[in-house]
C-alpha positions in Angstrom: 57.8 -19.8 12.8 55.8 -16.7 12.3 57.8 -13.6 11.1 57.1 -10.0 11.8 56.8 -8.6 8.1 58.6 -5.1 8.6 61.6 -7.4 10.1 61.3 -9.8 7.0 61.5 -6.9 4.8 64.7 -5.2 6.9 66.3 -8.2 6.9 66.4 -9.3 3.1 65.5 -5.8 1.6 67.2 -3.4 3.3 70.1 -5.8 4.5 70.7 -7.5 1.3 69.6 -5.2 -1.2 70.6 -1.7 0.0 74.2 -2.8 1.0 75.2 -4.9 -1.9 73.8 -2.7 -4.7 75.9 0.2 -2.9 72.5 1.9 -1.1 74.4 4.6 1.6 73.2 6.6 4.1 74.4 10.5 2.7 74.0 13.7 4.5 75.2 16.8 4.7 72.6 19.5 3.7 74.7 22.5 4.2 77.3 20.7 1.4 74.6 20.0 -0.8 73.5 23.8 -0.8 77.2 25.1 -1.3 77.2 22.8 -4.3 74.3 24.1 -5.9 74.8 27.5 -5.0 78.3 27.0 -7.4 76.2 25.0 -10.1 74.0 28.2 -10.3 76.9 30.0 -11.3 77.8 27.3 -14.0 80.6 25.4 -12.1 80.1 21.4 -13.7 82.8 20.3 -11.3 80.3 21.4 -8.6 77.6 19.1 -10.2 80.1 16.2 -10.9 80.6 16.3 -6.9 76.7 15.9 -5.9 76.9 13.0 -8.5 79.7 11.4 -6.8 77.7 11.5 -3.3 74.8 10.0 -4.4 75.5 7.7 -7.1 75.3 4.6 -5.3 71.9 5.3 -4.3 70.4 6.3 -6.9 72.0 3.1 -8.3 70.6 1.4 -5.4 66.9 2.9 -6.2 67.2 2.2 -9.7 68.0 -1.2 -9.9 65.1 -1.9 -7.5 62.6 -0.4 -10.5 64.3 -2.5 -13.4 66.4 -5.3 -11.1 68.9 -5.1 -14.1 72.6 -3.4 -13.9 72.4 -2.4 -17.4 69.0 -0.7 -17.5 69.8 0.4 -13.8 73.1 2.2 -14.7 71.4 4.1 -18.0 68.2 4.7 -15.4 70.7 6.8 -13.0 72.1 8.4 -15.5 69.0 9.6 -17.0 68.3 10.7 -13.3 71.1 12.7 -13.1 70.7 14.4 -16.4 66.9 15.3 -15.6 68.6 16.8 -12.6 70.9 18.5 -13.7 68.7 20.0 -16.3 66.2 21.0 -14.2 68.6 22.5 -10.9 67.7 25.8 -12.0 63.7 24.6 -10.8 65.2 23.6 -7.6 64.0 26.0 -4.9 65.6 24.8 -2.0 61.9 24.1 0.0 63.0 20.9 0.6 66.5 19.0 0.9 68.4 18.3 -2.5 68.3 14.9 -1.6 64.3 14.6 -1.5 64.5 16.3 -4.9 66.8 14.1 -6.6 65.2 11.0 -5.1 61.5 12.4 -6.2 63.1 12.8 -9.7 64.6 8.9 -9.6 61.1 7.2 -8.3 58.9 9.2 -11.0 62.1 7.9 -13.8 61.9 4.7 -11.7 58.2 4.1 -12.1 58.0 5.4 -15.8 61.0 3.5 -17.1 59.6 -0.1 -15.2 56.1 0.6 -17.4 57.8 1.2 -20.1 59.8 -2.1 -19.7 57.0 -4.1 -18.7 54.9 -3.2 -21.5 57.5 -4.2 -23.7 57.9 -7.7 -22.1 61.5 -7.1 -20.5 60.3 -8.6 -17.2 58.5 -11.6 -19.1 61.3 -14.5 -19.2 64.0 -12.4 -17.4 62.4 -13.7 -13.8 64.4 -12.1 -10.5 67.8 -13.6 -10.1 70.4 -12.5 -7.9 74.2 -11.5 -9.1 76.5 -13.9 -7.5 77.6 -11.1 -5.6 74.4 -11.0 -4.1 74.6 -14.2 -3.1 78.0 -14.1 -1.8 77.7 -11.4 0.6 74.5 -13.2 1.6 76.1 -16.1 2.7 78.9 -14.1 4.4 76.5 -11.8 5.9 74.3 -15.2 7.9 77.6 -17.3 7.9 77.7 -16.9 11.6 74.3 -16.5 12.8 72.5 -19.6 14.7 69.7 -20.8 13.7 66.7 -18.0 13.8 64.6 -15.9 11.7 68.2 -14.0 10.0 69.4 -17.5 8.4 66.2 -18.6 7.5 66.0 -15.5 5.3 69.3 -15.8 4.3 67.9 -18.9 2.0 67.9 -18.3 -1.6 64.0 -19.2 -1.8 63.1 -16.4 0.9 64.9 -14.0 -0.7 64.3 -14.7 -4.2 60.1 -14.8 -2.8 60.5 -11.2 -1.4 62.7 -9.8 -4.3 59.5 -11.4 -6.9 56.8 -10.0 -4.4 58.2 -6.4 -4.5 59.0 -6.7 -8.4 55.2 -7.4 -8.6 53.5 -4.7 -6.9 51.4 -1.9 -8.5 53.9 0.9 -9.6 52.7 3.0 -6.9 53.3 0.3 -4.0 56.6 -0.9 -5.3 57.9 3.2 -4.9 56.6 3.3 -1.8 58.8 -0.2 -0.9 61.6 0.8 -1.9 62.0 4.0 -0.6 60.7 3.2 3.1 61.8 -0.7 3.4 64.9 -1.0 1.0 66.4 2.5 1.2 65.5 3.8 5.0 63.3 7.1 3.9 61.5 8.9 6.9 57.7 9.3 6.0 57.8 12.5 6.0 61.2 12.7 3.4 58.7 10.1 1.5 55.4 12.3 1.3 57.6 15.1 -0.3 59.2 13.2 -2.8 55.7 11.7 -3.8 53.5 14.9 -2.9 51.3 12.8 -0.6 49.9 13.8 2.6 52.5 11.7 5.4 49.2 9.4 6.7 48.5 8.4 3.0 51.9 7.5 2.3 51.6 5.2 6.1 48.6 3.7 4.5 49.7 3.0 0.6 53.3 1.2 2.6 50.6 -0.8 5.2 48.5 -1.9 2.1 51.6 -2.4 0.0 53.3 -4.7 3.0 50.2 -6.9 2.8 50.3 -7.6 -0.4 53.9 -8.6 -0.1 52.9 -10.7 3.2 49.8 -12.6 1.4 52.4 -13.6 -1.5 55.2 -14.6 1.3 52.8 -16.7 3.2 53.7 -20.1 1.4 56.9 -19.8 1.5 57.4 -19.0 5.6 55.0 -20.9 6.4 
């Protein structure tokens, strides 16, 4: 059976990945600006609201850098903190959200070097939580047979967690923000201060990579 990659990715990243680890879609701009507007004028509660918004996602996009809950929960919370610290630098050119999501890949990216040169990823391997697994199996219990179980398998999806996990630092960003957490291009070029049609072609050259590593295990 021969897969379309973007589908394999939607179905085990973005399914699995985004909606167990608590990945949400947020909005709401015009809230966002009100918020900071009182943070400027020192109100924490303010703050302490944006963090409640958009917690689970930069949970979500943390994890997918370190794939552990521990290092995952201090990672966000260093995210926050940078935020927080730096709100004042916030000029409002773009949407809060792109800011706080380029802060959390550049802490992403800097704390998964950091790990990796210290051997965390060495033995640890990519394992799923049993929670993982159990929405998994709840989530493909009543598909037929077709593409959607056949990724529901442990191997498949333990193969496309290790292929992202491997990617270059500045692939794997680009992965998780367009395949696991639903960016736009455009949101992703602003977080990353890439031109939109190098962002396309670092994600096309990234997917491959991921696709050449899948190959053995759909075929």
């Amino acid at each position: 059976m021969t897969l379309d990659l973007e589908t394999i990715l939607k179905i085990v990243c973005l399914t699995v990945a985004s909606v167990v680890l608590g990945g949400a879609s947020v909005s709401g701009s015009d809230e966002d600006e009100e918020l900071i507007k009182r943070c400027a004028k020192g109100e924490r509660e303010a703050f302490n609201r944006l963090v409640l918004k958009y917690q689970k996602k930069v949970f979500s996009v943390a994890y997918r850098f370190v794939g552990d809950a521990e290092e995952a929960n201090d990672l966000a919370q260093e995210i926050f903190m940078a935020a927080y610290q730096n709100l004042k630098n916030f000029r409002g050119d773009s949407k809060f959200s792109t800011w706080l999501f380029q802060i959390a890949t550049n802490r992403g990216k800097n704390r998964f070097k950091y790990l990796k040169r210290r051997g965390f990823f060495t033995n640890k391997g990519s394992t799923e939580t049993d929670e993982e697994g159990d929405y998994s199996q709840r989530a493909f219990a009543d598909h037929s047979a077709g593409p959607e179980e056949l990724l529901s398998s442990n191997q498949v999806r333990k193969a496309v967690r290790e292929a992202i996990d491997e990617l270059e630092p500045d692939h794997k960003e680009i992965v998780i923000l367009r395949d696991v957490e639903g960016f736009s291009y455009e949101e992703i070029a602003r977080m990353l201060n890439l031109p939109e049609g190098t962002t396309k072609s670092r994600l096309h050259r990234a997917r491959m990579v991921v696709k050449e590593k899948l190959k053995k295990v759909l075929s």
